[in-house]
N, C-alpha and C positions, 0 to 999 in steps of 0.2 A: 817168547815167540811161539806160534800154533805150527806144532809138524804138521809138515809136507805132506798130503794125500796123494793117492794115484791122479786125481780127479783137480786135484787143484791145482799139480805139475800138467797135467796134460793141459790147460788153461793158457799155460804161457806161451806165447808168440803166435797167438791165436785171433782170427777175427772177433770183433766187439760183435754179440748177437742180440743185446737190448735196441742198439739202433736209434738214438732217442734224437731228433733234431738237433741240428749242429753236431751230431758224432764227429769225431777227426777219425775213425776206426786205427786208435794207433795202438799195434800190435806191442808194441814195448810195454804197454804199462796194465794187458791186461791181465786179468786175476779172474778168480770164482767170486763172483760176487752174487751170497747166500739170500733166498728169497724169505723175508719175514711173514710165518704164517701162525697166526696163535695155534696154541696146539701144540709146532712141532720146533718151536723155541720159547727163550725168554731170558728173564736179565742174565748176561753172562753166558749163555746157552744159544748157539749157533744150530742150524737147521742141518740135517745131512747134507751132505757135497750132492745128493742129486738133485736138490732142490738150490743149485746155483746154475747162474749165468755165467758165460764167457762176458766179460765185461773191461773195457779199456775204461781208464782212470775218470775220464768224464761221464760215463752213463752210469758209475757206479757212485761216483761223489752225488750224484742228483738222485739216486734211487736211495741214498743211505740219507737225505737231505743237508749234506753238507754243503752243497752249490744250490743255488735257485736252480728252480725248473726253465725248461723256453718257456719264452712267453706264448700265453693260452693254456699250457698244459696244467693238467688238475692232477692233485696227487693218485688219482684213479687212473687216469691217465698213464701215468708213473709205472705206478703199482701193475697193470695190462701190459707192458711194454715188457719191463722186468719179467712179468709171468708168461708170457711168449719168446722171452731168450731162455730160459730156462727150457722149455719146448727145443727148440731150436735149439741148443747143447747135447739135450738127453740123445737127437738125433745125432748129430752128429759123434756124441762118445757110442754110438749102437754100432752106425757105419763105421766108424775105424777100431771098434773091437774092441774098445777101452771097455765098457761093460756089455754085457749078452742082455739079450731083451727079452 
């Protein structure tokens, strides 16, 4: 199992910030779900924690492509939605002081 970070406890019982259609925004199930960027992972090798999302269990299965997408959505699509909860995280860990900006 991967220890606990400041960043990926602060995560839990938190609004889903990917947003991806059909979201349920269900606070139970969500996690840091790491945004894939060549460069700053690869096999076996996870991103920093500030390069995740607050993500509930459905916008994170569809961004890691374990569930289909909605229909219309292109993995660009995907991939942009993910990259603006990460946005949307970094702000919200600034506002409540989890990390300084």
């Amino acid at each position: 199992m991967t220890k606990q970070t400041k960043l990926t406890k602060a995560a839990r019982g938190r609004d889903c910030q990917v947003r991806l259609p059909g979201c349920p925004n269900n606070t139970e199930t969500t996690v840091l779900a790491h945004y894939r960027l060549a460069g700053t992972c690869g096999m076996g090798i996870k991103p920093n924690d500030l390069q995740g999302a607050h993500a509930d269990d459905y916008c994170h299965s569809i961004c890691d492509g374990r569930t289909k997408a909605p229909e219309g959505m292109t993995r660009e699509d995907i991939r942009l939605a993910h990259a603006e909860g990460v946005l949307r995280t970094i702000d919200i860990l600034v506002r409540d002081g989890v990390v300084a900006a």
